[in-house]
N, C-alpha and C positions, 0 to 999 in steps of 0.2 A: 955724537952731538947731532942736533936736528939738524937740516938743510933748512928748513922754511918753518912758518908756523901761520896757520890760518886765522885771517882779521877779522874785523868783527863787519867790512864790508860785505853783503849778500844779496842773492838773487833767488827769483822761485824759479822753479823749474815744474813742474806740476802743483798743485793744490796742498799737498802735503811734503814736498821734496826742497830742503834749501843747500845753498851750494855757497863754498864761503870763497873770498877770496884768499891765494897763497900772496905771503911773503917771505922773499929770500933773509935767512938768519947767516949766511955767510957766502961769501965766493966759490962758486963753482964752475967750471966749460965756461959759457959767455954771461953768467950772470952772477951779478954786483948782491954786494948786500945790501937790503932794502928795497931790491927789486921787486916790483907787483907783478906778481903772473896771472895767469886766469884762475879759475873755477875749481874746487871740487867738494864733493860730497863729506869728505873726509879724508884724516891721513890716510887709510886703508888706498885710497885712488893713488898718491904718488908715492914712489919709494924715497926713503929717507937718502939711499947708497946711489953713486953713478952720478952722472951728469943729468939725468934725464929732467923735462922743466914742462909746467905748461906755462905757454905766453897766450899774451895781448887777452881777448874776450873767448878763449875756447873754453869747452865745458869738461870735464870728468868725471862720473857718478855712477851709480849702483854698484855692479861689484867690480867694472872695469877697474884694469892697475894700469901703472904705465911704470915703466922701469928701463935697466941700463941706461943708455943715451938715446933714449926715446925723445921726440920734440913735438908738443902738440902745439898749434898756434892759430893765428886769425879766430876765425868762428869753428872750427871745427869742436866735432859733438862726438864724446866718446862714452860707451853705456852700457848695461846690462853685466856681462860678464867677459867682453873682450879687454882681451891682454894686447899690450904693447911695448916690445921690449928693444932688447941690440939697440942698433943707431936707426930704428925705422921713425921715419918724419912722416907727422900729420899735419897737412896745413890748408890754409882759405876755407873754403866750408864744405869740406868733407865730413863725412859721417859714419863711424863705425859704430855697429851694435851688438849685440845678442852675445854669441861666442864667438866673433872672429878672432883670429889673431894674425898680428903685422909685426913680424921682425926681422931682422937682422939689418941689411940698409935698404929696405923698401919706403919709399914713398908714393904717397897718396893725397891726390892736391885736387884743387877745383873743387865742383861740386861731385866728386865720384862719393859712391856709397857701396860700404864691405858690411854685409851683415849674414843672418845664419851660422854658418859654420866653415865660413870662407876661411883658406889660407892666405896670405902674403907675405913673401919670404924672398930670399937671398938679394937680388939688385932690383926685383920688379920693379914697375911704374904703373903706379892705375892715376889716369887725371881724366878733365872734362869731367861731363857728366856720365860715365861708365859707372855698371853695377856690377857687382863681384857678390854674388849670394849662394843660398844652398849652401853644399859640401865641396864649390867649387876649390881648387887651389890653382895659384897662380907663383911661380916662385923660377930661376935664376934671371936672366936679364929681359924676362919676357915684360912687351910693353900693351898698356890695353888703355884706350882712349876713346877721344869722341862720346858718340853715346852708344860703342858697344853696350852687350849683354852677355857674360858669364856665369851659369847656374848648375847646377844639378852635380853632376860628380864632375862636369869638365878638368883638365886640367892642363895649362898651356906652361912653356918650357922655353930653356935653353933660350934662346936670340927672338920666339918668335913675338909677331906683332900683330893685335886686332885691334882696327878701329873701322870708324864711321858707325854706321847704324849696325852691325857684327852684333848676330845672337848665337851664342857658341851654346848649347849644353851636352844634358844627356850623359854618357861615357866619353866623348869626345876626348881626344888627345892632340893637342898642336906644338911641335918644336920647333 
């Protein structure tokens, strides 16, 4: 049985791109049936299976998915081909693009942006305005904030922490 089914409420998103509103078709994790979520392109964007949901005015479109107990909310904008799976949270207006992928209980909040071919994975935190791009990866309880800068193949680890104005790239390794 379906989880949700898209209204006939909609938004443009480019010139030719429209994005329908979700509504929940039964009870799941925190949400009622008859719940309004945000945005997507199509069922193709959320899985039918898991708890995963998007709330309040966020976006989901092109070939991004979101799935398991993924939560996208506020304004954040999810697109191209990034995937969102586990229990990772997207929320306030963050923005993932291209091919990133965020899973397992990672969040991502404020205005930070993951695009390229970024990882995010196991506990990470990316918040503020921080960008996480390239083939960066970012994954166990490492935290990255402010308005760092991670790119290129960097890849930070384990406990560590970059913020303020922090431009990590390159092959760079931080644990």
């Amino acid at each position: 049985m379906k989880k949700y089914e898209l209204t006939e409420e909609t938004i443009q998103i480019d010139e030719n791109k429209t994005l329908y509103r979700i509504k929940a078709l039964k009870d799941f994790g925190d949400v009622k049936a008859g719940d309004l979520g945000g945005y997507v392109e199509s069922e193709s964007n959320l899985s039918h299976e898991g708890n995963c949901w998007i709330y309040d005015e966020a976006k989901v479109y092109d070939y991004a998915i979101i799935s398991g107990s993924a939560k996208i909310s506020d304004s954040a904008e999810v697109f191209c081909s990034a995937c969102i799976s586990g229990s990772a949270r997207i929320s306030d207006s963050a923005w993932i693009s291209d091919s990133a992928i965020i899973s397992d209980s990672a969040r991502i909040s404020g205005s930070a942006c993951i695009y390229g071919t970024a990882r995010i994975s196991g506990s990470a935190r990316i918040s503020g305005s921080a960008e996480v791009y390239d083939s960066a990866c970012i994954f166990g309880s490492a935290r990255i904030s402010d308005s760092a800068w991670i790119y290129g193949s960097a890849m930070i680890f384990g406990s560590a922490s970059v913020s303020g104005t922090s431009e990590i790239s390159g092959d760079a390794r931080i644990f």
